[in-house]
LUMNU-806183 format. One record per residue (C-alpha): residue in three letters; y negated, x, z. Coordinates in pm, whole numbers, plus 50000, padded with zeros to 5 digits. Layout:
BEGIN
ALAYXZ;...
***
This chain:
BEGIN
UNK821147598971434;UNK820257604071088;UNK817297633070998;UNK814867618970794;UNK813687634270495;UNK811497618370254;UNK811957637869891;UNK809737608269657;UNK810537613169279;UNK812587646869328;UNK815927645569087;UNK819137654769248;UNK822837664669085;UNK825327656569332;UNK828797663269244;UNK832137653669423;UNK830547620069507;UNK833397598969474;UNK834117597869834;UNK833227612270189;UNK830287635270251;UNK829827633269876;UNK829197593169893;UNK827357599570171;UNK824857622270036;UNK824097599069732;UNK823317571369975;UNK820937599970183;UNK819647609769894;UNK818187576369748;UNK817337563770135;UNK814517597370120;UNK813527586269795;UNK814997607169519;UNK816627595869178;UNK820497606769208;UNK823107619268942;UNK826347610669084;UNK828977631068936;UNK833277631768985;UNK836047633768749;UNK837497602368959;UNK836237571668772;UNK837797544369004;UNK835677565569357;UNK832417570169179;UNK832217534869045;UNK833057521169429;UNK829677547469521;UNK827787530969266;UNK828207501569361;UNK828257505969746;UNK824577525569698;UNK822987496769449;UNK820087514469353;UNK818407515669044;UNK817187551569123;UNK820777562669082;UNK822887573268774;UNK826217587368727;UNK828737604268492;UNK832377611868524;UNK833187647068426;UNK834497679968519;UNK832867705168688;UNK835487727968585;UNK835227727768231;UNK831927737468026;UNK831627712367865;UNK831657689868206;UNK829337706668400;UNK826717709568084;UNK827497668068040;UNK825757667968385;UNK823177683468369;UNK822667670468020;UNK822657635368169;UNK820227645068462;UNK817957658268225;UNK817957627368018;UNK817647604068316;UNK815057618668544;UNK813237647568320;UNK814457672068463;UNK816457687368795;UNK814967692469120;UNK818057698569353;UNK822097705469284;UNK824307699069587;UNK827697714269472;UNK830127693469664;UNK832917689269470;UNK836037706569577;UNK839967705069611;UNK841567713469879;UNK845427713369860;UNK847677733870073;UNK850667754970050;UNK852207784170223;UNK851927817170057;UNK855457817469957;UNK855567784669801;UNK852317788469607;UNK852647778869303;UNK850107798268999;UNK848987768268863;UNK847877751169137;UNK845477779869243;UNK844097782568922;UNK843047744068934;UNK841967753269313;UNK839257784569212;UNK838837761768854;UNK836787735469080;UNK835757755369373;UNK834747788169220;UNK834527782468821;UNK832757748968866;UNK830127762969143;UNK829057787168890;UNK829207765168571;UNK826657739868748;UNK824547769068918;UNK824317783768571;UNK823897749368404;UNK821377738168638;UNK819297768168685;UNK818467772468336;UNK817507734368315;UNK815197742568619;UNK813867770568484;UNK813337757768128;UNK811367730068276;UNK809627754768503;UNK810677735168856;UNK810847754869148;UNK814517745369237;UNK817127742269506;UNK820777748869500;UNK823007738669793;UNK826957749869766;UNK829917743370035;UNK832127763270183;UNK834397758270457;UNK834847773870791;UNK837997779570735;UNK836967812870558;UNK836497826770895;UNK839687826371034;UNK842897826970925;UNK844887789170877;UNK848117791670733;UNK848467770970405;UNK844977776570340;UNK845437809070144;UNK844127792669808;UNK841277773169976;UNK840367799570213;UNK839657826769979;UNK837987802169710;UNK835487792169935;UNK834537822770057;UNK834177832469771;UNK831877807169724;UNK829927821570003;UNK829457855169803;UNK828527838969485;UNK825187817269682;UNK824347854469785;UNK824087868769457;UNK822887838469301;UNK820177836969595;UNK819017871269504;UNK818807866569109;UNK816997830869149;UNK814357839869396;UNK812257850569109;UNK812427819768943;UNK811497794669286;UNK815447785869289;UNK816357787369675;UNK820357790969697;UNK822257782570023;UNK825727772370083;UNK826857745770381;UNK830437755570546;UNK831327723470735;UNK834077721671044;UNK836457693971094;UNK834667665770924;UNK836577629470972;UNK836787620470593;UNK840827620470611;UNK842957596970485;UNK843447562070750;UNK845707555270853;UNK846507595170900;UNK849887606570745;UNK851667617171022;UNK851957655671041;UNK848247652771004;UNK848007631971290;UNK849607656471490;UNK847727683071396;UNK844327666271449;UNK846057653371744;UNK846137691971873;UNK843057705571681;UNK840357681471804;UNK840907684772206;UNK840697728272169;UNK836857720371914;UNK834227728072129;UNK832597693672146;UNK836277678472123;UNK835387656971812;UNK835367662071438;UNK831777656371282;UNK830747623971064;UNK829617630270718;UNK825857617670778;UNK825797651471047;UNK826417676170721;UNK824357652170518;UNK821047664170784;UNK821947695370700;UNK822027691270349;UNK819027671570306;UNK817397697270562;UNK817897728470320;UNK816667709270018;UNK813167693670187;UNK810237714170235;UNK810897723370575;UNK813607749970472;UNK811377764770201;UNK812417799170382;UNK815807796470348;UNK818077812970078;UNK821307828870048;UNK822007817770404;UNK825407802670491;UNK824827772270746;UNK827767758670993;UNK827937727271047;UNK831467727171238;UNK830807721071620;UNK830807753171748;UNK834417755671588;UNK834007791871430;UNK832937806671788;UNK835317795671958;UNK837657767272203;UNK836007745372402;UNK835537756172756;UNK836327729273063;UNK835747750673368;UNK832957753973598;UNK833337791073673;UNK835217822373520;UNK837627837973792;UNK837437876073748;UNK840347895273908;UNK840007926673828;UNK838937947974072;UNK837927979573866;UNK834557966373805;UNK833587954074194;UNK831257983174168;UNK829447969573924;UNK829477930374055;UNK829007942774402;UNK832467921974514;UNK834047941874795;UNK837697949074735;UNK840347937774947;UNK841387950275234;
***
């Protein structure tokens, strides 16, 4: 079920919006009744967006968040469209994986170039816009929960997004005295993977999914409520929080019993249980 939001003539920079909860978000965006910047360095996926969402309300620019000159292009472009910026939702992220020992420099400077270095470029880019034009702002990051436990291969990723999650902190504290409300979204298991599945993923997922909680991945429309959530009036209380929206993932595996059998009989004084004989 989809959370409705209604956000009439607000201007929103969404990033990464090529595909999954990216695409998604554009679409939310426009149904509540904003004017969207869709942003991505992949022509070819933000095109197919445009075109899926048909709305006049909706613009877009292919660029990198990861260079300067990229993330001032879009904000640049927002500016130009809608008068100014209302709400960022930095989506866009990479996510490759490698073990430690076959990690290769390169590719986790391109890793913290999008997830870390482009975060702050927009947040930076976008604040000032906001605060030039003197709108009381929000800014929405992501993270990932797999910053809370350890995944192997996820070294790079891992630490980028959490540090992510300590940027929207700092940034929450320095913006609060301009109206700019900062939080950052750390989804679970979200079913935007490839189909068909490559088949070590498959297996995986194939292992993962029964031990979640609810025993499901999420749907991109269920972090889209959450996203649309923080940037509506109703979370005008809300900064530098980090929100899960995994399932219950990061507390733990789901649970199938109907009781807990406890055996050990040190504590029968304190349950009462007699000991046996």
């Amino acid at each position: 079920m989809a959370f409705e939001v209604r956000l009439p003539g607000q201007s929103v920079i969404v990033t990464g919006a090529a595909r999954g909860i990216g695409r998604v978000m554009v679409q939310r965006f426009l149904a509540a009744g904003a004017r969207v910047l869709a942003a991505d360095r992949d022509a070819a996926g933000l095109a197919e967006t445009v075109t899926l969402a048909g709305s006049a309300d909706l613009a877009s620019i292919v660029a990198d968040v990861s260079a300067a000159e990229g993330a001032a292009a879009i904000v640049a472009a927002a500016v130009s469209a809608f008068g100014g910026i209302d709400i960022l939702v930095n989506n866009a992220a990479v996510a490759p994986h490698a073990t430690l020992l076959d990690e290769r420099p390169e590719v986790w400077d391109t890793v913290y170039g999008v997830n870390c270095r482009g975060t702050f470029l927009m947040t930076q880019a976008a604040a000032r816009a906001m605060i030039a034009g003197g709108n009381p702002g929000r800014i929405i990051n992501f993270s990932s929960g797999v910053t809370k436990r350890g995944s192997a291969g996820a070294a790079c990723y891992a630490s980028s997004r959490a540090a992510v999650e300590s940027f929207t902190r700092v940034a929450a504290i320095e913006l609060a005295q301009h109206s700019i409300l900062v939080t950052c979204v750390s989804p679970g298991l979200i079913d935007t993977q490839p189909k068909p599945l490559p088949p070590t993923m498959a297996e995986s997922l194939g292992r993962r999914i029964p031990a979640l909680p609810l025993a499901r991945p999420g749907e991109s429309d269920e972090v889209a409520n959450v996203v649309l959530f923080l940037a509506s009036e109703a979370a005008s209380y809300i900064t530098g929080a980090v929100i899960d929206v995994d399932g219950g993932a990061g507390i733990g595996s789901r649970f199938l019993g109907a009781s807990v059998p406890d055996e050990d009989v040190r504590y029968d004084w304190v349950t009462g249980r007699l000991a046996p004989a």
